[in-house]
N, C-alpha and C positions, 0 to 999 in steps of 0.2 A: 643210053644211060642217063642219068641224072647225077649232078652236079649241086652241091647245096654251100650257102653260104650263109651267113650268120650279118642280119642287120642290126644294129646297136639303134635303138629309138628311145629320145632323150626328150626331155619335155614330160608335161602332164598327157594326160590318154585320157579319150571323155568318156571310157564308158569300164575301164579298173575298179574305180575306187566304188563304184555302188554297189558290187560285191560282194555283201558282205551279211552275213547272216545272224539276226538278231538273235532268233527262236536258241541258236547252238550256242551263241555266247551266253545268254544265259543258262542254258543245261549246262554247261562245260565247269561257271561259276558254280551253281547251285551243287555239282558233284565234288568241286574240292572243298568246300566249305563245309562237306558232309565229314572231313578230316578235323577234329579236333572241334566241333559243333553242337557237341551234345549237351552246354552247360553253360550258362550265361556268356551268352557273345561266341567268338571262338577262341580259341586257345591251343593254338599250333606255336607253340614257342620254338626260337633255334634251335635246333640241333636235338631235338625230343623227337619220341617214336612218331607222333602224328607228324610235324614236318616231315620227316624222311618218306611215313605212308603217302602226304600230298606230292609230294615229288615224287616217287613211284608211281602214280599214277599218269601227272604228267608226261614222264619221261614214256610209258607207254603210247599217251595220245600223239606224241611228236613219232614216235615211230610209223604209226598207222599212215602218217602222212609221209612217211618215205624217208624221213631225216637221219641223219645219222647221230644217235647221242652218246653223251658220257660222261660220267659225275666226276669233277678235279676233284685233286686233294684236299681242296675246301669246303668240299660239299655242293658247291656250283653244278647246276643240274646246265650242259651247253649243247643245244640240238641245233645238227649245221642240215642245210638246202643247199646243194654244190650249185656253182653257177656255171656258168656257160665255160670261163677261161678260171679252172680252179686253185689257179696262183696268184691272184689277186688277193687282194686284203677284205676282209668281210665287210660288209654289213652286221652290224648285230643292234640288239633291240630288246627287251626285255625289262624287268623288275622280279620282286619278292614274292615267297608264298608263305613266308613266316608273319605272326603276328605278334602285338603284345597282348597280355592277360585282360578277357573280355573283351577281347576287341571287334572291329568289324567286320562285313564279308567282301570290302571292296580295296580296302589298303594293302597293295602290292599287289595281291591275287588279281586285280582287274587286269594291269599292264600285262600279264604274264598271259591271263585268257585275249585280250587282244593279240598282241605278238602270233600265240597260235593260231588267232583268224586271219590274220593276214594269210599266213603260211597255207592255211585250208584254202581261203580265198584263190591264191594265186595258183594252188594245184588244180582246183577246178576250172581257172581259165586255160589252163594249160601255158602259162606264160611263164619262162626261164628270163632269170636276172644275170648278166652278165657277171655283177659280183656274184661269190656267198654270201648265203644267209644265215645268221646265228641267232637263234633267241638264247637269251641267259635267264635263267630263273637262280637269283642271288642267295646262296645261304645266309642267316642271320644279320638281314638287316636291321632286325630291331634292337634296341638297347635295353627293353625290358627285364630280359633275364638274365645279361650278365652284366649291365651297367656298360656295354660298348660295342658299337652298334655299327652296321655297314663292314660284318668280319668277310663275307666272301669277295665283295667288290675291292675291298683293300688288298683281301691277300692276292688276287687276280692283279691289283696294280701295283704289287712288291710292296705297299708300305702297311703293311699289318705289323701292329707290336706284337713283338713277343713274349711282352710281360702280361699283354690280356689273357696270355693263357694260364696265368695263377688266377683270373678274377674269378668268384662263387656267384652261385643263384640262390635265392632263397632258401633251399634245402640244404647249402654246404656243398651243394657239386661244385666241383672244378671245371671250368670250361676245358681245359687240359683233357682232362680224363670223359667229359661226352667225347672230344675226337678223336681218343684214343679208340673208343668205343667201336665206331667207324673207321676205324684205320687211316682218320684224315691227316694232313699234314702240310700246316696254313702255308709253309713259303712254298711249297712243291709247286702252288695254284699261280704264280707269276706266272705273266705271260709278257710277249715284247711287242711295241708301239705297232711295228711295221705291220703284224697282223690285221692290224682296222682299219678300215677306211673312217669309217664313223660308227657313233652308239646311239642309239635313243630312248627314251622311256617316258612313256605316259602315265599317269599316276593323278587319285582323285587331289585335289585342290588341297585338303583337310583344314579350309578356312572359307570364308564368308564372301569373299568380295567377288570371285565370278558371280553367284547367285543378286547379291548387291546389286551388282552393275547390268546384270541381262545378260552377261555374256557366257558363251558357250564351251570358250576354250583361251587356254593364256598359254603364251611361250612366254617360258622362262629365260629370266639373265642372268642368275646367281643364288649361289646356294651360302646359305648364312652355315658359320661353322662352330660347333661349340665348344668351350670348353669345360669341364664338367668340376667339378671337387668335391671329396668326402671330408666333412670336419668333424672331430670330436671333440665337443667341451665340454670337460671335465668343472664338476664343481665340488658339492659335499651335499650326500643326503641324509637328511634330518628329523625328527618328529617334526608336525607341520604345526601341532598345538603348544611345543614349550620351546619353539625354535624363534624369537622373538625378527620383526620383521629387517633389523637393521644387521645383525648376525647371521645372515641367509648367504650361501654362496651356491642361487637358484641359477642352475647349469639352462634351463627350459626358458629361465628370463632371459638369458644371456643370448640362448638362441634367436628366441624372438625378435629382439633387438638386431642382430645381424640382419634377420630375415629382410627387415622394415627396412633397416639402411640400405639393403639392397633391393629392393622395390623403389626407394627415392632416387637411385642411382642409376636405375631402368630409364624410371619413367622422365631423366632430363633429358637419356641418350633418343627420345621416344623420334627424332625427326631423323635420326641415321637409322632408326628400324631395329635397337638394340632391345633385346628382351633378355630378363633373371627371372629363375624361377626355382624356389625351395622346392622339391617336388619329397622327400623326405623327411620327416621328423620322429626319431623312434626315440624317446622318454623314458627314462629309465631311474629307477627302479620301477615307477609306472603306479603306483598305488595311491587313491587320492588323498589321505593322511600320511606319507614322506614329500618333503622337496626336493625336486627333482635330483639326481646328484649328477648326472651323465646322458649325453643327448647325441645323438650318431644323426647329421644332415646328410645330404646330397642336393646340390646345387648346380643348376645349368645357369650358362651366361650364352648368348649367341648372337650372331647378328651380321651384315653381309659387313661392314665396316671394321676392317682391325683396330681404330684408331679407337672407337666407337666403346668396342667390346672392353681393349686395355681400359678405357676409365672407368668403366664401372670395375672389373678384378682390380682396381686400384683401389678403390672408393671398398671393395670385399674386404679390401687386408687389412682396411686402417680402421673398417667396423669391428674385426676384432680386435685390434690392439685397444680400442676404445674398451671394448665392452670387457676384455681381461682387466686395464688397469681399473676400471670404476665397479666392479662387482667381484674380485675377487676369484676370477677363473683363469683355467689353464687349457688352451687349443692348439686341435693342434691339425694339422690340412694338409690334404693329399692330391696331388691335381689327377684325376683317373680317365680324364681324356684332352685334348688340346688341335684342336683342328681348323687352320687356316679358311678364310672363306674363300667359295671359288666363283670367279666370274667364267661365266660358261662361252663357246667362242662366237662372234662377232658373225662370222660366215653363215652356221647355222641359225644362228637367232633369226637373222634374215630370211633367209631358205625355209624355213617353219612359218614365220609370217607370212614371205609369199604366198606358198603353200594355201594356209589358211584363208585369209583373202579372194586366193583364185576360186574356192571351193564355197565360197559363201559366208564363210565366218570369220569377219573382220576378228583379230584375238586383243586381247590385252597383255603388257608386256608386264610380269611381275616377279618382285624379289621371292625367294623361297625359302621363306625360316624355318622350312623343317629339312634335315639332313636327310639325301635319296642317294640311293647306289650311285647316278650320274655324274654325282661329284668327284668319284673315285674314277670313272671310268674317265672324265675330262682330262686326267693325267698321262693317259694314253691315246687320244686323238679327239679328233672333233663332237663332240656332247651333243644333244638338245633334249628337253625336255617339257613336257607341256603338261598341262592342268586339267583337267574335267572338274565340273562341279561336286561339291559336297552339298547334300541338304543341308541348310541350317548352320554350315561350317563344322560339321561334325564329324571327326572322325577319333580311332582309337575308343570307338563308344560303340555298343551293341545294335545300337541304331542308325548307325553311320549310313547311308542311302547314296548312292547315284543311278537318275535313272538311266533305262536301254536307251532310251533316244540318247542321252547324253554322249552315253559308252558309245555308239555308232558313231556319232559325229567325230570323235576323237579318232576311232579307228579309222575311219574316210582318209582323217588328216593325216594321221603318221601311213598309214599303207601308201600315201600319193607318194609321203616325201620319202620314205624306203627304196620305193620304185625309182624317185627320182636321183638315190644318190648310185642307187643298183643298178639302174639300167635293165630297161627290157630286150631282149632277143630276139627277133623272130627268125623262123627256116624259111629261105624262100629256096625254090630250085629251078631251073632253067634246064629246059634239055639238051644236051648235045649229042650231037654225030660221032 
């Protein structure tokens, strides 16, 4: 008879990570992107029919490879690979397949088509990880359609508000009521620490400096956090011909003026990496013979620095007290998100650099001023996350671009370090008498 036992082999392996099949990564992209693709850019927003179809299809391709899946009550699509000893804490890995309006075919959907290559990769080696393995693919990362952004990763990390679910999208829906729609149910999707071993996520760059510098890939050290505000200031709308110019209580000037003082209060914080940005301005009554009477902003502040971030929302509040008492207006400000920055841990940052290194691609270590799942998932164990190039630094644009070679080299990296926090198994068996 035979006798088997189970070897744990820990270290890199020289011949895992080459694996990996370009030709299917990109079919795999090219089919979900066919989700919400028919009209400038794509347009698979949270919690819309097209999201839910690209996720449906995903969730099919994870079965094909054996996984076992199942949508939480947030929408979280979570396909597990049992490992060797299935009471162990996962591995998981993962990103987004939601987008904002026109956006591109590589932001989130990459890391999610990676994750699955791995998982293909690894069935065709026939190689068992000692942990589990989990890809997440994240409901409603983005913040495009309800103004707050990263709703599955928070509710998976217990800190989702509650009050996001009165926020509207453009049409007047209620975030509320898309998941009533779905029968979701954001706190149900808590999970606890002890389940993870660690998380990872790759995700393109959506900025300039891998391309900049030659380089091929960045582990990340921190995630910049924002916090967001809606103002309304009120003024009086006028004829614009018998409204003389000293009589004006021009709500659209008054904006302006904030906007400006907060672009100078950016750009002192510019060496801690702090950035503002008006990214709304809706003018109202809107006619170009009235002055303006009423102006509805939305305003990000972000940046990996608290200290950083507070001056400038300081330097925000005394722009308005300014621009009320010298023009004659009334404001009035809502904070509609507020999120701490995270420094991601100290172990992995290492661990992903080695990684890369060994494999040929010395990385760069960089801050990340855009908010990713990761930062939510850092609240419950060990984080990393790393970078692929953006063409041109372009992403959330229809022409956002990273090429195959890039996306491989990134997969190479995270399948190493997967395997490496997973552990490979091998059967050996010995005969006995």
């Amino acid at each position: 008879m035979f006798l088997y036992y189970i070897i744990v082999v820990e270290g890199n392996r020289e011949s895992g990570v080459i694996k990996l099949n370009k030709n299917r990564i990109e079919k795999t992209l090219n089919e979900i992107n066919k989700f919400g693709g028919s009209g400038v850019g794509i347009n698979r927003l949270a919690y819309t029919e097209e999201e839910q179809q690209a996720k449906s299809y995903f969730v099919e391709l994870c079965k094909k490879e054996g996984m076992k899946v199942k949508c939480d009550s947030a929408g979280n699509i979570i396909a597990r690979r049992e490992g060797a000893n299935p009471s162990l804490p996962v591995i998981a890995f993962g990103s987004h397949l939601d987008t904002v309006y026109e956006g591109g075919k590589y932001d989130g959907a990459v890391g999610v088509v990676i994750a699955l290559e791995i998982i293909r990769s690894l069935n065709e080696e026939e190689l068992t990880t000692e942990h589990p393995l989990e890809i997440i693919s994240f409901a409603g990362e983005e913040s495009a359609r309800f103004g707050y952004s990263t709703i599955g990763s928070k509710a998976m990390a217990g800190i989702v508000s509650k009050e996001c679910e009165e926020l509207k999208d453009n049409n007047n829906i209620f975030l509320k009521d898309e998941l009533s729609k779905y029968s979701f149910n954001l706190a149900g999707a808590k999970r606890k620490k002890e389940e993870f071993k660690a998380f990872f996520e790759i995700h393109i760059e959506q900025g300039p400096i891998l391309e900049n510098e030659n380089k091929s890939i960045a582990v990340v050290t921190g995630i910049a956090g924002p916090t967001r505000y809606k103002l309304k200031i009120e003024g009086q709308a006028s004829h614009s011909g018998t409204t003389p110019m000293r009589y004006r209580k021009d709500a659209f000037l008054g904006a302006a003026e904030i906007a400006l003082e907060l672009e100078t209060a950016a750009k002192k914080e510019e060496e801690h990496g702090t950035v503002a940005t008006t990214g709304v301005c809706e003018v109202k009554p809107g006619a170009m013979n009235v002055v303006p009477g009423s102006v509805e902003m939305k305003i990000d502040i972000r940046g990996i620095s608290s200290e950083s971030k507070n001056r400038v929302i300081n330097q925000l509040h005394a722009a308005i007290e300014n621009v009320e008492n010298s023009r004659n207006l009334k404001t009035t400000i809502e904070k509609i998100a507020d999120e701490n920055p995270i420094l991601l841990n100290d172990e992995v940052i290492e661990s992903l650099k080695d990684t890369a290194e060994n494999l040929g691609y010395p990385p760069l270590l960089l801050p990340s001023g855009a908010g990713h799942d990761a930062m939510n998932m850092a609240k419950l164990c060990p984080t990393g996350l790393l970078f692929i190039p953006s063409k041109a630094g372009l992403s959330h644009h229809p022409q956002e671009y990273t090429s195959l070679e890039e996306i491989i080299i990134g997969a190479k990296i995270l399948k190493e370090e997967v395997v490496k926090w997973a552990k490979i198994v091998e059967k050996a068996g010995r005969e006995q008498s």
